[in-house]
C-alpha atoms as an extended CHARMM CRD file, in Angstrom:
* protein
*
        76  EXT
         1         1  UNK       CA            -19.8750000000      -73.3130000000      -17.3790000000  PROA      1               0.0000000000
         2         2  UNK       CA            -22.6700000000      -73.7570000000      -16.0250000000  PROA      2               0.0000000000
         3         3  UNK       CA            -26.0970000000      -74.2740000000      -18.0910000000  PROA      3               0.0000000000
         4         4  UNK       CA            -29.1230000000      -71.7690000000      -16.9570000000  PROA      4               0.0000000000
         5         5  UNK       CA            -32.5440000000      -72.8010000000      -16.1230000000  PROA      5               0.0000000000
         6         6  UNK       CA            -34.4090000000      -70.8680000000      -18.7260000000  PROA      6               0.0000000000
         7         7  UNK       CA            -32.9810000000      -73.2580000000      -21.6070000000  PROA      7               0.0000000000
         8         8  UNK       CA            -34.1560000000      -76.6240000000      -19.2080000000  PROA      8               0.0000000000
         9         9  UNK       CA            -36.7170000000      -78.8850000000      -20.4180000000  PROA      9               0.0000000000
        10        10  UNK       CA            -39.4140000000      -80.2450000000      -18.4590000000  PROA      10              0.0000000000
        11        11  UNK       CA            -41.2570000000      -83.6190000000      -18.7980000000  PROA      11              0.0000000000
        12        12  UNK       CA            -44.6640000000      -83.1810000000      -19.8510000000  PROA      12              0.0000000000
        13        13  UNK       CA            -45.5750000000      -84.4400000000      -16.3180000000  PROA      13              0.0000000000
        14        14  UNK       CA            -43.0530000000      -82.2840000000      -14.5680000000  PROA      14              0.0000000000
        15        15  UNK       CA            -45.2000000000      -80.1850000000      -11.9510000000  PROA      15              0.0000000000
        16        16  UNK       CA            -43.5830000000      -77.1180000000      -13.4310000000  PROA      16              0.0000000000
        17        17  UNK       CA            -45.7460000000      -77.7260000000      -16.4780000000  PROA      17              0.0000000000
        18        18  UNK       CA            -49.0670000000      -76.4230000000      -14.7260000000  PROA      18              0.0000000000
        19        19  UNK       CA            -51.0530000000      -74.4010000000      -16.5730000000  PROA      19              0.0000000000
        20        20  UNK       CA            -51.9240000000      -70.9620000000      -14.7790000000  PROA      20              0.0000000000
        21        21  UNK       CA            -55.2640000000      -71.4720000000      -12.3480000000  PROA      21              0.0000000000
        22        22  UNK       CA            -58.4470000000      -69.2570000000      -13.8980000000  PROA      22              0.0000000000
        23        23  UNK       CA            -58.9890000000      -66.0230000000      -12.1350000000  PROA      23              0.0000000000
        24        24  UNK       CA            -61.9140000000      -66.5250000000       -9.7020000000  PROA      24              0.0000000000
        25        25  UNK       CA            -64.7320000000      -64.7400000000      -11.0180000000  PROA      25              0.0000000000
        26        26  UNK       CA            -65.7490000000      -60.5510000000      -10.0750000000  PROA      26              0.0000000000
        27        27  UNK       CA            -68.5970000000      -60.3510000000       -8.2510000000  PROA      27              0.0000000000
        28        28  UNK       CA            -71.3520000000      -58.5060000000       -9.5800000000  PROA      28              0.0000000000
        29        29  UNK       CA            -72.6760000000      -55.3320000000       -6.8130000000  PROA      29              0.0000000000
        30        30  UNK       CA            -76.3330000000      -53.9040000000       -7.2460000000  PROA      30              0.0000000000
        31        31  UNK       CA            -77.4130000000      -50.1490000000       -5.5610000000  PROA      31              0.0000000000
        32        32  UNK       CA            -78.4030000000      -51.1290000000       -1.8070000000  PROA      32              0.0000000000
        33        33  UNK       CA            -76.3290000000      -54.1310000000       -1.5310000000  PROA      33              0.0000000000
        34        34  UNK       CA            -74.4950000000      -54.2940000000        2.1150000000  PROA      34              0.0000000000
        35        35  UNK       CA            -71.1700000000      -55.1280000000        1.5130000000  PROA      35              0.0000000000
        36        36  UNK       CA            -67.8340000000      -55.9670000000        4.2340000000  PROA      36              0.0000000000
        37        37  UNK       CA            -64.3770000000      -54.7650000000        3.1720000000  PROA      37              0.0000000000
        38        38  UNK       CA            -61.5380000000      -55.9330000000        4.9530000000  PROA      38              0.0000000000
        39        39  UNK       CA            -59.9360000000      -52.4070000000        5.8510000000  PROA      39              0.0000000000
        40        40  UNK       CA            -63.1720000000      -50.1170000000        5.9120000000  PROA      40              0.0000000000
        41        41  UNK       CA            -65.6340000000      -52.4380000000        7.3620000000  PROA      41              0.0000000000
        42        42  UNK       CA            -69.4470000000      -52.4610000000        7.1700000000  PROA      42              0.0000000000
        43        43  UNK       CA            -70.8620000000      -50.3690000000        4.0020000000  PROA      43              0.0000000000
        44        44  UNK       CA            -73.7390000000      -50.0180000000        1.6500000000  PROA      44              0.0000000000
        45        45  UNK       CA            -73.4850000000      -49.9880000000       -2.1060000000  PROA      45              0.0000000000
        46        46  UNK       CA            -74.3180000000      -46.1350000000       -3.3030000000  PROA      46              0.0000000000
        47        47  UNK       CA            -73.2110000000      -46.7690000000       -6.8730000000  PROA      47              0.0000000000
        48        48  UNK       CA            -72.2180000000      -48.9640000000       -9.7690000000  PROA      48              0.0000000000
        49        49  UNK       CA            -69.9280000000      -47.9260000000      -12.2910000000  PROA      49              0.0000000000
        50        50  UNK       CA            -69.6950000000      -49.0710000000      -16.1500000000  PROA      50              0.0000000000
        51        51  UNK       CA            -70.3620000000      -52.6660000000      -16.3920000000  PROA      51              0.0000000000
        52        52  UNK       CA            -69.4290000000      -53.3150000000      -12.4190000000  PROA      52              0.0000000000
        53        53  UNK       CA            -66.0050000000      -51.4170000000      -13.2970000000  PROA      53              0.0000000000
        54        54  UNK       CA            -66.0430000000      -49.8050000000       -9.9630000000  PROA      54              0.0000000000
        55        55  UNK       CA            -68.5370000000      -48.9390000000       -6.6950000000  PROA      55              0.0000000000
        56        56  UNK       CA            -69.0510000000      -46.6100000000       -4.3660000000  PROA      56              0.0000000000
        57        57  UNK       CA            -69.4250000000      -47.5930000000       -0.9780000000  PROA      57              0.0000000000
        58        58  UNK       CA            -71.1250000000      -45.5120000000        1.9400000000  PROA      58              0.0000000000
        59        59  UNK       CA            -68.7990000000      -46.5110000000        4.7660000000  PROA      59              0.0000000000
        60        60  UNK       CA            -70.6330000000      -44.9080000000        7.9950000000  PROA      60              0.0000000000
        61        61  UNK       CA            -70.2060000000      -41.4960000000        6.0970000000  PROA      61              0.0000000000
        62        62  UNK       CA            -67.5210000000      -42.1420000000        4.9770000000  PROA      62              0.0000000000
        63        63  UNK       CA            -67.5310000000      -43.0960000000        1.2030000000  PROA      63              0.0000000000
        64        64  UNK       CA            -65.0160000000      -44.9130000000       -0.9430000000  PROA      64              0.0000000000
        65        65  UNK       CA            -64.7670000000      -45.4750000000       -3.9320000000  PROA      65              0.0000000000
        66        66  UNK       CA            -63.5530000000      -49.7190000000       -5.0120000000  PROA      66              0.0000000000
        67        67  UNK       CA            -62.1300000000      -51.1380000000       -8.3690000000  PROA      67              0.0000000000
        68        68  UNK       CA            -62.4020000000      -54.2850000000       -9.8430000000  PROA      68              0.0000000000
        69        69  UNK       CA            -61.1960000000      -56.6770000000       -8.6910000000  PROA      69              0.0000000000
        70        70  UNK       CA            -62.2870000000      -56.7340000000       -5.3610000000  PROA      70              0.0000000000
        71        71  UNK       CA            -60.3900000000      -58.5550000000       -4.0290000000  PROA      71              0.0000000000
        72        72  UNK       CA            -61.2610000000      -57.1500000000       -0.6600000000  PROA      72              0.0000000000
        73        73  UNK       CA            -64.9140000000      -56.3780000000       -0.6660000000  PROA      73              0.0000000000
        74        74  UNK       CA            -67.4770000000      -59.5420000000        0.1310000000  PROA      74              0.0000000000
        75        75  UNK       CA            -70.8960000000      -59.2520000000       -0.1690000000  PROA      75              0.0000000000
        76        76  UNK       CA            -73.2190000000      -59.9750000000        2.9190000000  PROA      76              0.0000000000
């Protein structure tokens, strides 16, 4: 019978014994900001939502509404 992997131990130097990399941090938007998103394009912050929970965007008239993380969304 074979022995599963869950009950394996690792070496303390075993690259399996990584701790988890931090989250990069949100970025913080501001009413005005321009802003590029990778599926909607060029936009303009309207909005800012709780503590920068969510914005809304002004995509060429088209508006959308992005929440945190984004992931997609750079500032310019």
């Amino acid at each position: 019978m074979k022995q599963s992997a869950g009950s394996r131990r690792h070496l303390p130097s075993s690259p399996f014994n990584r701790p988890a990399q931090a989250a990069p941090p949100v970025e913080c938007f501001d009413v005005g900001d321009r802003v590029s998103h990778d599926q909607f394009g060029l936009g303009r912050v309207l909005a800012v939502e709780g503590d920068n929970d969510a914005v809304l965007i002004d995509f060429s008239g088209r508006q959308g509404r992005i929440l945190s993380p984004y992931s997609k969304l750079t500032k310019l």
